[in-house]
Structures are given as structure tokens and as C-alpha cells.
N, C-alpha and C positions, 0 to 999 in steps of 0.2 A: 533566472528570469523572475523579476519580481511580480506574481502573480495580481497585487489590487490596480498597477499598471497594465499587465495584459489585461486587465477586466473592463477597466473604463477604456482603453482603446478597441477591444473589440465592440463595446455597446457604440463606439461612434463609429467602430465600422458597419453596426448594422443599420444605427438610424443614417449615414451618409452617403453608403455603397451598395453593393449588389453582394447577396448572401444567398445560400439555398440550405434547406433546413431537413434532415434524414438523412439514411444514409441510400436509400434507392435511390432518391433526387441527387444525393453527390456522388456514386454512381456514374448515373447517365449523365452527369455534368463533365465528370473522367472521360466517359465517352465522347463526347460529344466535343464539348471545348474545353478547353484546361482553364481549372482555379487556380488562382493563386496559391491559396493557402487551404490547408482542410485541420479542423477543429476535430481533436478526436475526445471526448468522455470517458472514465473509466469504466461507464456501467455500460459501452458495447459490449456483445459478442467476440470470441476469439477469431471465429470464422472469417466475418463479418471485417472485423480491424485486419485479419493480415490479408485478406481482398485488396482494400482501400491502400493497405502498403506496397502492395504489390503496383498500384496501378500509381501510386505517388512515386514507386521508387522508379517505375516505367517511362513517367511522363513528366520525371523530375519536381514535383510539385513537395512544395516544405509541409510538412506534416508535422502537427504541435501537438502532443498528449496533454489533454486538460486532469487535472487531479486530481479532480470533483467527480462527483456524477451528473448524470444526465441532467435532473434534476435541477440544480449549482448551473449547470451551463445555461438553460433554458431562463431560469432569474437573470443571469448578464445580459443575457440576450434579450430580455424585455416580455417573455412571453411564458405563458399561463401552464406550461404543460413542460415535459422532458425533451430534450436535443439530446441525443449521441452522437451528431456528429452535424457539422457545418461545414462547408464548401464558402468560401469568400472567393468573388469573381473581378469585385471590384470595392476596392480600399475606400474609396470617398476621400474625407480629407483625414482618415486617418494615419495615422504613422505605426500601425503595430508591428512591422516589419522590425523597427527600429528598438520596440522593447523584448522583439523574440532573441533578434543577433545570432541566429544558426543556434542557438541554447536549447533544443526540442530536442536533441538528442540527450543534454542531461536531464534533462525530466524525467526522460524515458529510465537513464540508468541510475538516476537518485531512489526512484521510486525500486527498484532492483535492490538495488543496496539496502534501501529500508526493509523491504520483502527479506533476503538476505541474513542483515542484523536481527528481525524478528527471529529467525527460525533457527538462527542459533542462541540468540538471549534463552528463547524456552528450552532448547538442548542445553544451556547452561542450568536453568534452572531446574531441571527434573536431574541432571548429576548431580545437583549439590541435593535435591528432593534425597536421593537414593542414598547419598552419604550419610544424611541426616539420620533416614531410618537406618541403615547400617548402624551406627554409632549408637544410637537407641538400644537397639537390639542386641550387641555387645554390651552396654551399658545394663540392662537388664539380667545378662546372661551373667554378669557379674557378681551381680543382686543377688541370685536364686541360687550361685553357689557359695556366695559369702555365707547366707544364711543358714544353713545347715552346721556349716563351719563354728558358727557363732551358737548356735544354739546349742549343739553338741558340747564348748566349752562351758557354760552358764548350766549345762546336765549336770559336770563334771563336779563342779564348783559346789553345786548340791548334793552331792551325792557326797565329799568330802565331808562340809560343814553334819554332813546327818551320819557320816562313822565314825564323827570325834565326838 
């Protein structure tokens, strides 16, 4: 889903259609009568999101994870404070149907994967951390017995040069 697409068609769906703004108000909209579509934020609650899953997965209503946070969602939306989540009831003459195309499920598991790839890039990184200092440490350990070694010869050497 190309996200600057979903963004201008949702700003037309709120200046064109019918939107409800929180997540209590979309909620009782679940309740009450079915949205079309519910905007979800990533700076919800876990609680909170799998409620609203629960009642999207009940009442078959398409459920879109936005990327952003609340924040992010509230500037698309035209307005001065944070959104976690939006209820659309009525589309206007928007078409964002047509730039979501059932794709809300990979959002869900790109963002997965990225979480994923993170937590193993830094498990790679703190192995090769630990090689690092291993090899060090070996490297050192080398050091400190070369030198003895070496010093003991260069004893030896004098000690020669001074009984001839």
C-alpha cells in the first residue's frame, strides 16, 4: 500500500464523508452500526487494538494499521491533536478502498518482519561484539606470553656478550 496515496485519500475521506475520531467513539460505532473501515495508529494500546480486532474480526469490518503514530495520523486528518484510531462510516467521494486492496494485512506483517529483522540484526551484532572481544583477548593473551619469551632471549644475549 502506498502510504502518501492512502494519506490524501483518507484527508478526502474526512473532508467528504462521515468519520468518528477515538477509540471509545469507534467502539460504540462497532456497537452500534458498522464502519466501514477503522484506522488503527501504532501508538494504541495492545488492549485497546485487539478489542477493536476482535469486534472488526466479528463484524467483518477491514481493519488498516497506520505506521505512524497517533500524532502522523491526526496531521492527515486535518486536525491539531493525536488520533489512534478512526472509524470511517461513510467514504464521500473518496476511493480509499481502492488504494488499501485487502493490503492491511501486509502492513501488519511488514511491520513483523521489520520487528523480526531488527532483533536478529542486533543478535548478529552482539555475536560478532563477542568474537571481537574474544579475538582481542587471544590476541593479548599472545602478547603477554610472547614477551616473557622474548625478553628472556635479549637476557640471554647479554649475559653472553658479558662472559666473552
Amino acid at each position: 500500500m502506498n502510504l502518501s496515496k492512502f494519506n490524501t485519500q483518507l484527508r478526502n475521506t474526512v473532508d467528504t464523508g462521515k468519520i468518528v475520531l477515538g477509540i471509545n467513539e469507534t467502539i460504540k460505532e462497532c456497537l452500534v452500526g458498522e464502519p466501514k473501515l477503522i484506522v488503527v495508529s501504532s501508538s494504541i494500546k495492545d488492549i485497546k487494538k485487539k478489542q477493536l480486532e476482535y469486534y472488526a474480526k466479528l463484524l467483518n469490518i477491514k481493519m488498516v494499521f497506520y505506521p505512524e503514530n497517533g500524532y502522523e495520523l491526526g496531521s492527515v486528518c486535518g486536525k491539531p491533536f493525536s488520533v489512534s484510531v478512526l472509524a470511517i462510516i461513510d467514504f464521500g467521494q473518496a476511493s480509499i478502498m481502492d488504494v488499501i486492496d485487502s493490503k492491511e494485512e501486509v502492513i501488519k506483517e511488514n511491520s513483523k518482519v521489520k520487528i523480526k529483522a531488527e532483533k536478529k540484526a542486533k543478535k548478529e551484532e552482539k555475536k560478532i561484539e563477542k568474537e571481537k572481544v574474544k579475538k582481542l583477548k587471544e590476541i593479548r593473551k599472545k602478547e603477554e606470553d610472547e614477551k616473557p619469551i622474548q625478553e628472556d632471549e635479549m637476557f640471554k644475549k647479554l649475559v653472553k656478550i658479558k662472559k666473552k
